[in-house]
C-alpha positions in Angstrom: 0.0 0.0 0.0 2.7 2.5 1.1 4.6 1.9 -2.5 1.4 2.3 -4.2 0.7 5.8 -2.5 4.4 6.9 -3.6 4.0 6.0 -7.0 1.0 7.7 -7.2 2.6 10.8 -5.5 5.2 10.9 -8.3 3.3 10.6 -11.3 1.2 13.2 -9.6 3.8 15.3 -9.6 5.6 14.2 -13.1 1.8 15.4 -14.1 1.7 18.7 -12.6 5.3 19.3 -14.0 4.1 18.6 -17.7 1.4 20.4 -17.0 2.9 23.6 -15.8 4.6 23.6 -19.3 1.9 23.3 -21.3 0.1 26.2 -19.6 3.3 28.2 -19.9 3.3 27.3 -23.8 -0.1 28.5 -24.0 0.1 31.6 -22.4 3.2 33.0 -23.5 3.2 36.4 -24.5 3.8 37.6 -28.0 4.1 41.3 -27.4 7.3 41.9 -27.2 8.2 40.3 -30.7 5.5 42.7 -31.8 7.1 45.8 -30.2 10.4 44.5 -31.8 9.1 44.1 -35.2 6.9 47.4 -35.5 10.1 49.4 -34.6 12.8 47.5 -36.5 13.0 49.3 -40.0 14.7 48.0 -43.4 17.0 45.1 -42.6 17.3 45.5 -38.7 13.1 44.3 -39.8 14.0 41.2 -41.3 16.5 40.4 -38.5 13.2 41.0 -35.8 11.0 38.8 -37.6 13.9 36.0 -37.7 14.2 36.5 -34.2 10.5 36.7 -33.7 10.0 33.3 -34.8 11.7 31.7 -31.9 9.9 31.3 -28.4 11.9 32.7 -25.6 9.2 33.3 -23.1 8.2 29.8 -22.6 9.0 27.4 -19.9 9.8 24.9 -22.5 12.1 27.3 -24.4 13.9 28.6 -20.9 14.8 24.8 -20.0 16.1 23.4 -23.1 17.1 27.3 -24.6 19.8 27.5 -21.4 22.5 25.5 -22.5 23.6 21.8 -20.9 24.0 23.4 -18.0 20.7 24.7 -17.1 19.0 21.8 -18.5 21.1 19.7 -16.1 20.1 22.2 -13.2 16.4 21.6 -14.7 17.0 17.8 -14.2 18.1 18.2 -10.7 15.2 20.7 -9.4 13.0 18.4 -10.8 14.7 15.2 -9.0 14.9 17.3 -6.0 11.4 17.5 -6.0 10.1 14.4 -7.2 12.5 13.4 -3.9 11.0 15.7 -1.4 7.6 14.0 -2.4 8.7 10.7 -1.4 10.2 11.5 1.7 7.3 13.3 2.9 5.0 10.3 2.1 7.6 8.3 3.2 7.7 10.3 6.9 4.1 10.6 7.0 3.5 6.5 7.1 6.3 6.4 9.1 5.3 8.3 11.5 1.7 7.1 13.0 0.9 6.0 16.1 0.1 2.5 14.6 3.9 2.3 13.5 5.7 3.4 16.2 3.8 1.7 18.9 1.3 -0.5 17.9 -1.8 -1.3 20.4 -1.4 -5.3 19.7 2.4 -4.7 21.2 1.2 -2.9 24.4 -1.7 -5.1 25.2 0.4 -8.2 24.3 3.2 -7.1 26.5 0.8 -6.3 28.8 -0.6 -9.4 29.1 2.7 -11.3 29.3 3.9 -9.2 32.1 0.5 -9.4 34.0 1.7 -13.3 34.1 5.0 -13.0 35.1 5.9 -14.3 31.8 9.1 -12.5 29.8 9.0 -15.0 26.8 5.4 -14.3 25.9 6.2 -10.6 25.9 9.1 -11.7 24.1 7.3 -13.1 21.6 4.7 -10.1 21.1 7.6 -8.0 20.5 8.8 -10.3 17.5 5.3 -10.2 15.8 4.8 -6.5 15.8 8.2 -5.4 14.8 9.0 -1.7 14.5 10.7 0.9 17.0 8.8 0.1 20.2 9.1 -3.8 19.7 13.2 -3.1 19.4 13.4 -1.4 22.6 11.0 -3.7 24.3 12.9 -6.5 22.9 16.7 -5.0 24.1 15.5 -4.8 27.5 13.8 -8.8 28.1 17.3 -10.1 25.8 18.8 -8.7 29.7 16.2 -9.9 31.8 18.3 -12.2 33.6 21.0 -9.6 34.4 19.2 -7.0 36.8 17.2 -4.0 36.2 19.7 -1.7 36.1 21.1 -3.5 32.6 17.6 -3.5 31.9 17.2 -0.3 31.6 20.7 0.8 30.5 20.1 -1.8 27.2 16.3 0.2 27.2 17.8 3.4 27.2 20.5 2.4 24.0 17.3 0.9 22.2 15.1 4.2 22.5 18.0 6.3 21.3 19.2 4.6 18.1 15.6 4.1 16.7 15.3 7.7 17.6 17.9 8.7 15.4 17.1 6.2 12.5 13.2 8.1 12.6 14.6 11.3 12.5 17.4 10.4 10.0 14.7 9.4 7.7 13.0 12.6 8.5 16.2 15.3 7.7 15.8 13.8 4.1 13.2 16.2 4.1 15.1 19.2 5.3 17.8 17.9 2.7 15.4 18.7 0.0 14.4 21.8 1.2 17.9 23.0 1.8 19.2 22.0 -1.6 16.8 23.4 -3.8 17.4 26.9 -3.1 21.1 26.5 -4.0 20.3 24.8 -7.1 17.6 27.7 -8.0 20.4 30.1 -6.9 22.9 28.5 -9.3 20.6 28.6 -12.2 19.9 32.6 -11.4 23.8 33.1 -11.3 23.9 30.7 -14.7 21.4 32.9 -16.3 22.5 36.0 -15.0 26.3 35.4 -16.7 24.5 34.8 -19.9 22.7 38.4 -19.7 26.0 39.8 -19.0 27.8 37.9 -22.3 25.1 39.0 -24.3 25.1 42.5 -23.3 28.8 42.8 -23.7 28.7 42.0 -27.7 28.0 45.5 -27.9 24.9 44.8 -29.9 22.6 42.2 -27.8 20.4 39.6 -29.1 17.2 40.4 -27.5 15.7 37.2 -27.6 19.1 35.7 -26.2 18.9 38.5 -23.4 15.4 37.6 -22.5 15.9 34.3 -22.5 18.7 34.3 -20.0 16.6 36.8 -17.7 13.8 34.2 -17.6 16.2 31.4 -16.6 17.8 33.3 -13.7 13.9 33.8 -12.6 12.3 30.8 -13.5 14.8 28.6 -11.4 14.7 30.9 -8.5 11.1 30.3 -8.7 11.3 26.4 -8.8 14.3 26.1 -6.4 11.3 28.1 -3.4 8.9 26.5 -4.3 9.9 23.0 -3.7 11.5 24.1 -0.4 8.6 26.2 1.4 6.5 23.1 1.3 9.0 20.8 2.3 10.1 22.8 4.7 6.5 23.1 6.2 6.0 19.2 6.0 9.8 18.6 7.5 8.8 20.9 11.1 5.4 19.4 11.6 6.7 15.8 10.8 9.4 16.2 13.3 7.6 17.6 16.2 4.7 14.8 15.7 7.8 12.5 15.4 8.8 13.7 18.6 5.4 13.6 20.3 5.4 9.8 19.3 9.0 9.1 20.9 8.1 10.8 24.1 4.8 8.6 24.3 6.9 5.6 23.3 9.4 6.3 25.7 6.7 6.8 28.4 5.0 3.7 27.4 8.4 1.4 27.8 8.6 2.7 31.3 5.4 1.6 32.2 5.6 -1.8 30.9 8.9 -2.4 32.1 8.3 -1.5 35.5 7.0 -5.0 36.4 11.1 -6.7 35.2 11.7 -5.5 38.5 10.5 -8.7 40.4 9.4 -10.8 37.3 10.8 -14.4 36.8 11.7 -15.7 33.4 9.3 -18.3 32.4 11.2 -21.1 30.2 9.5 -23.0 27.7 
């Protein structure tokens, strides 16, 4: 189920991609070839109208128009999106209460300790596996050995499937992070190509335009994968962190009964 929901997410947002360009195709504006070719007189005319003919307000014409270079920037804003997507699925499964700490877990562990018997919570933990069941699981591997390693083994548990949930989360922030730097680079790419044209002496205009609309159309993509996954990193984390201090809570409760509890051998 959880692949199926990323796929979908993707293609979603392959779909919204394509779209976006088609709509920009559509609506370009032809004015300022019009402006160019009502004021261009004798042969500086037939040199608008050649001009003219090419697209340079279109999304489609900024991408591929920009040299290898922007079109590999292109590439990556896109992957960086199409990435953030998956990682905020990916951190929204992840992070439910049904994940983390699974009713069936507690009341079976519940249950088990209520009878004095380690291996049946034992056992609990190894059909629900997932963050909770680890840390459960660390502390009746050292039931035998005193509380004290009981909860030292607890404590080791809680932290490092703390830091694999929140590893798994900073993807997130990743994504966010980079794709203002790669919108920044294509603004500084296209902003070096204004320059060069300007300093022929004689600028193309539809080369000048062209490299103005780069610089602003990647600064545009590069914010506006990261405000969203920016948003989506925060409130994933703090829920993340509501559900590790319940966890952690939880553990303390159930293994409060180790404390005089006999292993039961099968």
């Amino acid at each position: 189920m959880k692949k199926l929901v990323m796929s979908a997410v993707l293609c979603a947002g392959l779909t919204m991609g394509a779209a976006v360009g088609l709509a920009q195709d559509a609506a370009a504006p032809a004015a300022g070839a019009a402006a160019a070719l009502e004021k261009a007189g004798g042969e500086a005319a037939g040199g608008a109208k050649k001009i003219g003919k090419k697209d340079t307000t279109s999304f489609l014409a900024v991408v591929f128009g920009s040299g290898w270079l922007g079109v590999l920037l292109w590439a990556a804003l896109f992957g960086c999106g199409m990435a953030g997507i998956y990682f905020v699925v990916d951190g929204a499964v992840m992070v439910q209460a049904k994940k983390v700490m699974p009713q069936g877990l507690i009341e079976r562990v519940k249950s088990g300790m209520a009878e004095g018997d380690v291996m049946k919570a034992l056992h609990a933990c190894e059909s629900y596996p997932g963050p909770m069941a680890n840390i459960l699981a660390a502390g009746f591997a050292h039931v035998e050995e005193g509380f004290d390693v009981i909860q030292d083994s607890i404590n080791a548990a809680a932290d490092l499937e703390t830091e694999r949930i929140m590893q798994r989360l900073t993807w997130i922030s990743v994504c966010s992070n980079l794709s203002p730097m790669l919108g920044l680079l294509g603004t500084v790419q296209g902003m070096i190509m204004c320059f060069g044209s300007l300093a022929t002496g004689a600028p193309d205009v539809a080369a000048l335009a062209l490299a103005i609309a780069q610089a602003l159309w990647t600064t545009a993509a590069g914010l506006t994968i990261a405000i969203p996954a920016i948003t989506c990193y925060y409130s994933l984390r703090n829920n993340a962190n509501r559900l590790i201090m319940r966890m952690q809570a939880m553990t303390v409760e159930l293994i409060k009964g180790l404390r005089n509890v006999e292993v039961v051998n099968e």
